[in-house]
N, C-alpha and C positions, 0 to 999 in steps of 0.2 A: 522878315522872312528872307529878304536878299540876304544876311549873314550864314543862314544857315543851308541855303540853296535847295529850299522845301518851297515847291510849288503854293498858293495859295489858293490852285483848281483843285478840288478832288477828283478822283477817277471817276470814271463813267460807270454808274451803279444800277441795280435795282433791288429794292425792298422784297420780302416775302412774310408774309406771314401766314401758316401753316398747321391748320387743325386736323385730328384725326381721331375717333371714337380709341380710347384703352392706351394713346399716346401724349406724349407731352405736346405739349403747344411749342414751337419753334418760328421763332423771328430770325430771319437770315440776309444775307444782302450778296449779291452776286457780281463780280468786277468784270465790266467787256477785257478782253485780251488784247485788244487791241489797241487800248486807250496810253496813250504819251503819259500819263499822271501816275500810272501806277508804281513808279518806284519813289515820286514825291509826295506820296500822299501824308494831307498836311495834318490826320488824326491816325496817322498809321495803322489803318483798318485792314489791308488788304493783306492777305493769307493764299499762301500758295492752293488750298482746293478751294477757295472762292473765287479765283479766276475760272472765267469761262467763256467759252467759245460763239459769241451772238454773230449770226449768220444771214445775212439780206438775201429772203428769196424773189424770183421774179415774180410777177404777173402770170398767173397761167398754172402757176403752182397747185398743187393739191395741198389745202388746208388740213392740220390735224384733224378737224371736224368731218373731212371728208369731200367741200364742197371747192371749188377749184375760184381760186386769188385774183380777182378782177382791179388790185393792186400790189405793188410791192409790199410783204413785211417783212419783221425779223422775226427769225427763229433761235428758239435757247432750249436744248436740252441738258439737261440735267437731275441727278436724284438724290432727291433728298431723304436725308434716313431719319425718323422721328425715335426716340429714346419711349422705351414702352412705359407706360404708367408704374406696372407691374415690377420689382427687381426680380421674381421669378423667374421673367422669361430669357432672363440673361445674366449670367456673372458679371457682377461689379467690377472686378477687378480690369475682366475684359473691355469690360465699356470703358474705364478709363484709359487704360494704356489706346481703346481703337480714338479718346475721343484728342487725347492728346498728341496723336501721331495725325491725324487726319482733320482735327476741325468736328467730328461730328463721330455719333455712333454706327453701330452696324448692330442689327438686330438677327435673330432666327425666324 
């Protein structure tokens, strides 16, 4: 790996996997932005719309759930588009050129 000047860390990730009744099943993985590894990553996973923004709130914070942070977490938003079961509910062609340009589809 020293010849090639590819890190042997991978970048800072997380997994997803992502069910929903009339859609496909989608497994994803999402890169912190802020991680030193991302331009060596040593399986070349990393895609410019799977970088994302993971953000450390304080103590004190209101949790999505609504109840307020008696510690520090991280927060990640982001949207994921699931591909419909259905080709009805969307032109093919369009899925492909949105999935190719983007990493992922866009639905109606």
């Amino acid at each position: 790996m020293l010849r090639t000047d590819i890190s042997p860390m991978r970048p800072s990730h997380v997994h997803f996997l992502i069910k929903a009744p009339g859609y496909r099943e989608v497994i994803a993985r999402l890169f912190k932005k802020s991680c030193p590894y991302l331009k060596t990553d040593v399986v070349y996973g990393v895609k410019a719309p799977l970088i994302a923004e993971f953000r450390q709130v304080e103590a004190g914070a209101r949790l999505p759930t609504g109840a307020i942070a008696d510690q520090p977490f991280w927060l990640l938003e982001y949207d994921f588009i699931l591909p419909p079961t259905s080709r009805t509910s969307c032109n093919a062609a369009s899925r492909k050129q949105q999935f190719e340009a983007n990493g992922s589809y866009r639905t109606p």
